[in-house]
Each structure stands twice: as C-alpha cells, then as structure tokens.
N, C-alpha and C positions, 0 to 999 in steps of 0.2 A: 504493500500500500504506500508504503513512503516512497517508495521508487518511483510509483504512480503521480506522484504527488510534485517531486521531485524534475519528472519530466514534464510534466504539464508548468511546470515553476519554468524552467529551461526553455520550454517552445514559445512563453509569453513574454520571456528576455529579449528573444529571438525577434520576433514578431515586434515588439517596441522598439529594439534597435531600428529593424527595417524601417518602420514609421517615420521614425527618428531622421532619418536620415533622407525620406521622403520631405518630409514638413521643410528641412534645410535645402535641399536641393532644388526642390519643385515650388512652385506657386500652385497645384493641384488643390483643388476646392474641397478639402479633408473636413470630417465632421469636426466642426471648434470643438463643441462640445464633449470630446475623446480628446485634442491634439492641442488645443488650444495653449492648456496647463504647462503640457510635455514642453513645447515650443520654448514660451515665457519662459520654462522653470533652467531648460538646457541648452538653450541656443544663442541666448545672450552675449553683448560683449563685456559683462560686468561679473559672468560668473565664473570664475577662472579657478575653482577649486573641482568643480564637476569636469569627470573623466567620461562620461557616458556617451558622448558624441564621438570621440576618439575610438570608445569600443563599438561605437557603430559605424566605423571604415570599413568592414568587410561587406557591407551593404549597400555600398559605391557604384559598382559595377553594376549590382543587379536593378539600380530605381535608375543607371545606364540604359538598360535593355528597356524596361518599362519607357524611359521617354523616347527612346528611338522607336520602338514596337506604334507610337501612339502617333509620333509625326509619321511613320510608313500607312500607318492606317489612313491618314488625313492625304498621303500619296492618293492611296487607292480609291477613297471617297472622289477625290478631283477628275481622277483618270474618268471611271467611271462615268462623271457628268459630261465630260470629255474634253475637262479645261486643257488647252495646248501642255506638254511637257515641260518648256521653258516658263509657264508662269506656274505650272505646279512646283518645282523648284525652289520658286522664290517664295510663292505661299507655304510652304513645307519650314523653308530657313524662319519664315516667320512665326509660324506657330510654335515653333523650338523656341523664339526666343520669348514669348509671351509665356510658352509653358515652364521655361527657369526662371524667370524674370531678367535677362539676363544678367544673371546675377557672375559666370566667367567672363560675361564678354566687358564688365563693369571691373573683374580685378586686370585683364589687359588691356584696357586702355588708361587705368591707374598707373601701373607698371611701366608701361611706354613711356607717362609722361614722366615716370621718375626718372629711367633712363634717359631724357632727354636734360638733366641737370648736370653739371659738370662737378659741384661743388659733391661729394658726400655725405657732408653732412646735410645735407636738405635735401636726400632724395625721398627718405620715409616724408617729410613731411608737405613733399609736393605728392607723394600717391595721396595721402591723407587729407589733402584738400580736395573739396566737393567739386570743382570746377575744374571740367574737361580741358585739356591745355593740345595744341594742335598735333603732339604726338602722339597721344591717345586717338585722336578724332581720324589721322589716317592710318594707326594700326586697325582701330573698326572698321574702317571702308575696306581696308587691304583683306582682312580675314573674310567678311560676308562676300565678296566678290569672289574669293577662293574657293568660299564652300559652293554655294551659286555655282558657279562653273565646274567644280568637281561634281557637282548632284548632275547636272548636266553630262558630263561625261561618262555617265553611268547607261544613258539610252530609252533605260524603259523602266517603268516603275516595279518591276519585281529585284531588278539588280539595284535600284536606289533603297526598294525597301532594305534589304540585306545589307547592304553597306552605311544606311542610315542607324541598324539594331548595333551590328561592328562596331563603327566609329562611337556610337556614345557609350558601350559596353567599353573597350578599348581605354577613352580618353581617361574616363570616370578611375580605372582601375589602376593605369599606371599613375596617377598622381598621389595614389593613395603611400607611398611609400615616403614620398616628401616629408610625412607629419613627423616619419621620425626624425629630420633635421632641425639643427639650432632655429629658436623664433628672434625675429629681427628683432621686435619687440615685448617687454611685460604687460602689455595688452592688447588688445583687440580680439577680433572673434576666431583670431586663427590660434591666440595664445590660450584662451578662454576653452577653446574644445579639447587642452588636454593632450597628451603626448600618447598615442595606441600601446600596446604592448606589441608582440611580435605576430599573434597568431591572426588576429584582422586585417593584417599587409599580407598574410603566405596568401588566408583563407581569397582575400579580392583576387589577386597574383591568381592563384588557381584559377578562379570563377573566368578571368579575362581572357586566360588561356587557353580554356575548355571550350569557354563559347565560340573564341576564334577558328579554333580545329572543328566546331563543330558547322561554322556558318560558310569556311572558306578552307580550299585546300592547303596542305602543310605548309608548304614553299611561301607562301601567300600571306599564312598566317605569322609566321615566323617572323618574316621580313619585315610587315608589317609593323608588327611589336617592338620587335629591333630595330630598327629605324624612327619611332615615332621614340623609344626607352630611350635613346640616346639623347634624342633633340630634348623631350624633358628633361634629364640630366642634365642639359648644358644651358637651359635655363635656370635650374638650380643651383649650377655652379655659380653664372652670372650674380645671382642672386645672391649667394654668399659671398661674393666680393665685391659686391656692390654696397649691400647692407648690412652683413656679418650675420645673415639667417633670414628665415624666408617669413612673409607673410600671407594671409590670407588673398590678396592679388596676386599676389607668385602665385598661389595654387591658381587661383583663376585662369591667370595668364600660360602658366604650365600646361593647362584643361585643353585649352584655345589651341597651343600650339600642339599638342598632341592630336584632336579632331582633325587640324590642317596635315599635319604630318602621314596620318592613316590615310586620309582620304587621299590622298597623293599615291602611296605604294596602292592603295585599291584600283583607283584607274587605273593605274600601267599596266596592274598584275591581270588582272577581269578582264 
C-alpha cells in the first residue's frame, strides 16, 4: 500500500513539474484556478531559494514537442483551407510566437543588444533595460526571416510539420544543460529557478535524442544535434566572457540560435 501511495506521490511530482514548466514556457490558457498558485509561488524573479523549476528541466523538451505538434496542426488546418504555402509559413512563425509569448525571441534581442556594448561592465545592464536598442531589432528580423525561409524550404506541410515537432523538441532540450553554468547575476528569473541537479539534463538529453532518431534518420539526426550542440556552446562561451555567467537571455538567445541552427542541417539533410 505505501508503495501505492508512494507512486501515485511520484507520478503527481511528475505531472507538476510538466505543468511547471508549461505555465513558464507557454502562454497556453491553463486552468488559473490549478496553475495560477504554482506560477506566483515558482516562477518568480524574487524567489531565489525555490529549486523546483530547475527540477522541472527535464520537461523542456517535451512542452518542445507539444508547441511544435500544435503550430504543425495550425500547418494542417491552413493547408486544408488551402491558404498558399508561403503565407502558411509565416502564419505558422506567428502562432509560435503568440503561443510562447515570445518570450526567447525577447532574451535574443536582449543579448544582441548587450553584445553591441563595448564597455563590460554595462553589458548586463543594457540587456536589462526595457528598451529595444537596434541590435536587438535586426537580430529579430535576421532570425524570423531564417525561420520563414527555412519553413519554406521544407515544401509541403507534412515535412514542415516534422521539422516544426524536431526543431522545438531539439532547441528546448539542448539549452537545458546551460543551467548548470555560473549565473551572471544574484538575480533574476534565471538565478531564481535554481541550479538542476544532474538527472533533469541526462533525462531532456535522452528525451531530445530519442525523438530525433525517432522523427529523422541517424545521419540526420546526429548532425543535427551536433551542429546546433556546438553553436549553443559557443554562445555560452560568449557568454561567459562576456558576462562571467549566463542569464536568463542567454538561454533565450541560446533557444533562438539553436531553432536556426536545426533548421539549417534539416533542409540540406531532407
């Protein structure tokens, strides 16, 4: 009976975490009334002793699959009516960005415009200002035109659906190893969510791996992973010697360039 008891304790962690990490990622119109608490209580940038968001990284990858599954469905709904290719495309990029709030494409145009400071010490506090600075404003056009164009290069809406599931399974997962690097800073919401331990990095790592081999052939998937693992890497690096540790716009930003990086190796490879 305890065992019983025990698992059911286990599966309703499990299922929170998920949640958890839906409420943060997605702008999805979740029952307040369930989530609302959860949110307030963990997702804060004031509450920097709560580790529960951290242990909900291995649920990265999979509300991944869920927002790519739901912009492929909005593919299929378009074709269907028989909207042209190229404006499903662009209606696609947009419900993506409605359905996160863009909430990565808000930490790479942060990051841009930090990188556009020479000074060091006032790069954190030029991401940290509200106001878009023109580094920022042409890394967003530079990224949406990318994806655009690579959803296009895809041909037909059953191969965009597949590389739409991919790319945000993919991005979501390889960023998740980030959390274990230095934070730039003693606050914000990147510092606030807590440092993982190791098993939410393997568990996503798994999950992003599995789905790749299962959505695209070996070669494909591999290359894929490897070549976008790297470009995030080298954002991180950036990042650390830029900043002395990463924040919550690095991961953004890391997100962004990871999505461009996949869908890059997916055209050529498809």
């Amino acid at each position: 009976m305890y065992g019983l008891i025990y698992k059911k304790a286990l599966g309703l962690k499990f299922i929170s975490q998920f949640f958890m990490a839906l409420v943060f990622l997605t702008r999805l119109p979740l029952p307040g009334w369930l989530f609302r608490k959860l949110a307030d209580s963990h997702l804060t940038e004031n509450n920097h002793t709560d580790n529960k968001l951290a242990s909900a990284l291995w649920a990265f990858p999979l509300v991944g699959l869920l927002v790519g599954a739901l912009m492929a469905g909005v593919a299929y709904v378009l074709d269907v009516l028989g909207v042209p290719f190229g404006l499903i495309c662009i209606a696609v990029l947009g419900f993506g960005l409605l359905l996160t709030g863009a909430l990565h494409e808000d930490g790479l145009a942060d990051f841009c415009d930090g990188l556009g400071v020479h000074e060091k010490s006032r790069v954190l506090e030029v991401m940290r200002d509200s106001k878009i600075g023109s580094f920022g404003v042409i890394a967003l056009i530079l990224s949406m035109l990318w994806r655009v164009a690579a959803f296009h290069d895809f041909e037909n809406v059953f191969m965009l659906s597949v590389g739409l599931i991919g790319v945000h399974v993919g991005a979501r997962g390889l960023i998740v190893p980030l959390l274990l690097l230095p934070h730039a800073s003693q606050s914000g919401l990147a510092f606030g969510a807590g440092r993982p331990g190791y098993w939410p990095v393997l568990v996503a790592l798994l999950f992003t791996i599995v789905s790749f081999l299962i959505l695209f052939e070996v070669k494909t998937a591999f290359l894929a992973l490897l070549v976008a693992g790297l470009i995030v890497g080298g954002v991180a690096l950036l990042a650390l010697k830029r900043l002395d540790g990463l924040t919550g716009d690095v991961y953004g930003a890391a997100e962004q360039v990871a999505e461009m990086s996949l869908l890059l190796v997916l055209v050529i490879m498809l």
